[in-house]
C-alpha positions in Angstrom: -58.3 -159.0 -97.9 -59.8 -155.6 -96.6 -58.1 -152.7 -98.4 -56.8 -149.8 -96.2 -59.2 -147.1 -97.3 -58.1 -144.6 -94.6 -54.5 -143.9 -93.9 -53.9 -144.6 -90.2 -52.0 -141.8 -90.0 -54.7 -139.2 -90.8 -57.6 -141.2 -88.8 -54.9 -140.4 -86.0 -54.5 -136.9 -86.6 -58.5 -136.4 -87.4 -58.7 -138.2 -83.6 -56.1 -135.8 -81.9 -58.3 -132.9 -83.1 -61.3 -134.2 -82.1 -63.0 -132.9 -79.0 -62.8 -136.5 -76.6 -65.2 -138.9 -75.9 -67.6 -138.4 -73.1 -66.6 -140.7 -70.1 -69.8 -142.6 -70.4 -69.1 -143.4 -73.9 -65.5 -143.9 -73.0 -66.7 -146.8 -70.9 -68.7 -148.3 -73.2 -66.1 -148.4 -75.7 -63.6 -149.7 -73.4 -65.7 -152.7 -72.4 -66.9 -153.6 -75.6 -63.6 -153.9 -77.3 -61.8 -155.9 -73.9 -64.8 -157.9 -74.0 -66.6 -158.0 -77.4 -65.4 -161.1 -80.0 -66.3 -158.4 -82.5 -65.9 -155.2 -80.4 -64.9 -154.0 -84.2 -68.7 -153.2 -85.3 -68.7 -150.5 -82.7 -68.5 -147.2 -83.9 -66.4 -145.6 -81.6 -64.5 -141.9 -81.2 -64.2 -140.2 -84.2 -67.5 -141.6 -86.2 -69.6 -141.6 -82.3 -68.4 -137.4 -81.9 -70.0 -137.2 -85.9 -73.1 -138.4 -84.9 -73.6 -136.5 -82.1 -72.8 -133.6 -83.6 -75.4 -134.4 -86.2 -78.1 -135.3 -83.5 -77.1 -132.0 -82.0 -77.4 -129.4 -85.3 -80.9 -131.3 -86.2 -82.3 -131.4 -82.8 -84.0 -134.4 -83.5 -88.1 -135.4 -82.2 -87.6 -139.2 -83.0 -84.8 -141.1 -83.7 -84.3 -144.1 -85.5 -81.4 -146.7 -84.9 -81.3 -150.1 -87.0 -78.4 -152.4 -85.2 -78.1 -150.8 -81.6 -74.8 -153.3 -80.5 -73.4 -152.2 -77.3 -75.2 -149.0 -77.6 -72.4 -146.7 -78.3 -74.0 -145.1 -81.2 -77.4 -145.0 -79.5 -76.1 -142.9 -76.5 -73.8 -140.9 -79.3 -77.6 -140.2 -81.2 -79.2 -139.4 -78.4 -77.4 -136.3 -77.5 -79.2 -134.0 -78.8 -83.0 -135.0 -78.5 -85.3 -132.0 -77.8 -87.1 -132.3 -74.6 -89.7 -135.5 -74.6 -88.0 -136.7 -77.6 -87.4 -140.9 -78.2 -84.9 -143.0 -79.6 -85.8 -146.2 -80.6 -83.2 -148.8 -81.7 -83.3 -152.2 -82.9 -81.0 -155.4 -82.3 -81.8 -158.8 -83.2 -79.0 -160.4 -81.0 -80.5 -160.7 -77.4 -77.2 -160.6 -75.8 -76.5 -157.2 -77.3 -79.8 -156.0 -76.8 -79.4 -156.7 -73.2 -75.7 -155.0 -72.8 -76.9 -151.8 -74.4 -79.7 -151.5 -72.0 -77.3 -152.2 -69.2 -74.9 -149.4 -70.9 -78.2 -146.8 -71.5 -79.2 -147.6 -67.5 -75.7 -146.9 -66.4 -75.8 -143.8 -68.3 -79.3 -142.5 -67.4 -80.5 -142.6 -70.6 -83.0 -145.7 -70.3 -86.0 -142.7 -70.1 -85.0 -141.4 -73.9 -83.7 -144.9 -75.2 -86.2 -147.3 -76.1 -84.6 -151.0 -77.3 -86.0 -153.4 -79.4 -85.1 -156.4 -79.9 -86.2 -158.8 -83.0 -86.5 -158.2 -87.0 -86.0 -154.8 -87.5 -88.0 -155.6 -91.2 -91.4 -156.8 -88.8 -90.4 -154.0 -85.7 -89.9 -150.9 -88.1 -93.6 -151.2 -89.5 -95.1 -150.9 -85.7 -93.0 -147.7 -84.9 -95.7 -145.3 -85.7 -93.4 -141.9 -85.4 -91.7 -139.5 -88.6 -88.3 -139.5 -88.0 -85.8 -136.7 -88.1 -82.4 -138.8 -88.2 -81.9 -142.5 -88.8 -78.6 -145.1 -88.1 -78.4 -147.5 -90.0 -76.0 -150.3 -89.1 -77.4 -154.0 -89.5 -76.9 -156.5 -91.7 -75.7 -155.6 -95.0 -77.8 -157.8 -97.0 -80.7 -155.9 -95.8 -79.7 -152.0 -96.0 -81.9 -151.5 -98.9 -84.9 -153.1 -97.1 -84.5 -151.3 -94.6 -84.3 -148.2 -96.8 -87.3 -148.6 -97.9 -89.1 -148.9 -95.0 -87.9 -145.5 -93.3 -87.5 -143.5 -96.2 -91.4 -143.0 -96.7 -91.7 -141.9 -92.7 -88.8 -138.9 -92.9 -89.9 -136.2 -91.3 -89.0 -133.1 -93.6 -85.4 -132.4 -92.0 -85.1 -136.2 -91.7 -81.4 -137.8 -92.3 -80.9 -141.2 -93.0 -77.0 -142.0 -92.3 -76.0 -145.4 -93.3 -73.0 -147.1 -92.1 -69.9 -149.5 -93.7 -70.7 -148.6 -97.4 -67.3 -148.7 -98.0 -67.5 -152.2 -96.4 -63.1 -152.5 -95.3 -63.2 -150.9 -99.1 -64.2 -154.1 -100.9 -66.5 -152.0 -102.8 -63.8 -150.5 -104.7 -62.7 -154.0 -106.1 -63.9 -154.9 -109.7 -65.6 -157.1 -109.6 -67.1 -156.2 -106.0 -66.5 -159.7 -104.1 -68.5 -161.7 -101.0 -72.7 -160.9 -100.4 -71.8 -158.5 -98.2 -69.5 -156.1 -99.9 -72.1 -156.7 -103.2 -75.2 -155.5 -101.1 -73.5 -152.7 -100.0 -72.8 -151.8 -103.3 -76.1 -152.2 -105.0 -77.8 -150.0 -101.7 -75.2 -147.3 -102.9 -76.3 -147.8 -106.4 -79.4 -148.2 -105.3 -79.8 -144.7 -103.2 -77.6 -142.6 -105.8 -80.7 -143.7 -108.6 -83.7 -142.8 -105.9 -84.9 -139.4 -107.3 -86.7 -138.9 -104.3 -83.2 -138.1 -102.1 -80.2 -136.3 -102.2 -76.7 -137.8 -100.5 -73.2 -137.2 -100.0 -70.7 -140.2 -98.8 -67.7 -139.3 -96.5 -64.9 -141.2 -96.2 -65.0 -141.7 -92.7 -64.2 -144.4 -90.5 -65.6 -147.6 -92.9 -67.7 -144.9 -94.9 -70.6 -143.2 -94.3 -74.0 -142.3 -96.7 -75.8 -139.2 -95.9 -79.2 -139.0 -97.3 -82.5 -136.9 -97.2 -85.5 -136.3 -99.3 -85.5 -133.6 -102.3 
């Protein structure tokens, strides 16, 4: 049973003072969760207005998502790309892939959003660009594989966020319960050991690991 790691009452609050999703986004979130069997994966308000406000302060060149979805975060990443900057983001479910295209089309975004779909483990490798900030938001058993493969191609502001690592707070049980909730915990094991990077983890939304290189 997931524990309640945030109180409800002060996600609410955080949300009331929270400038409001744009009506693109809006849309996006609406039909994914009237429509979506799990419309919870998307990322929605309060953690979507984080990362664009991260895209925005690092201004990034190339951007790196790993699960695109519906493509709420995508569209939330993209915000602030300099001028002939890319975002490239990966989904291995074509019926996802396809809705977030249809989302990035509707929102005129298809000319800065480029999707994948496939194995983000064999796509990653072709993606030839350093990247200034990276979402990653797949499956769980993978995180640290996934790691791996970006950490080494961070551009020298680059910021790797990592999504769920609270994982509904199942991390916090002893002993840490499920394949999920145990990959999860070794990747935040695994990252805190890396002497190569620095994070911090805020408790936001299902959690959230902010890392970049020493």
């Amino acid at each position: 049973m997931p524990l309640e790691v945030i109180n409800p009452l002060a996600e609410a609050y955080a949300l009331a003072h929270t400038s409001p999703e744009d009506s693109v986004w809006q849309q996006v979130n609406k039909e994914t969760v009237e429509s979506h069997p799990h419309a919870h994966m998307i990322s929605g308000h309060l953690q979507g207005k984080f990362l664009s406000f991260l895209s925005n302060i690092l201004q990034p060149k190339y951007v790196l998502e790993i699960g695109t979805f519906t493509g709420y975060s995508a569209l939330c990443l993209a915000e602030g790309l300099q001028a002939g900057g890319e975002l490239h983001t990966i989904e291995i479910r074509e019926e996802d892939a396809n809705t977030a295209l249809k989302n990035f089309i509707n929102a005129k975004k298809d000319n800065l959003i480029y999707s994948h779909c496939g194995n983000a483990k064999e796509i990653i490798p072709t993606l030839a660009h350093l990247w200034d900030l990276v979402f990653i938001d797949a499956d769980k058993v993978s995180y640290i594989d996934y790691y791996e493969l970006v950490v080494p191609r961070l551009s020298q502001k680059g910021v790797i966020v990592a999504d769920n690592v609270l994982f509904h707070g199942q991390v916090l049980e002893q002993p840490v319960k499920g394949k999920n909730a145990q990959a999860i915990d070794l990747f935040n094991k695994h990252v805190a050991e890396d002497v190569r990077v620095e994070q911090v983890m805020l408790t936001l939304r299902d959690g959230l690991l902010l890392i970049k290189k020493k």
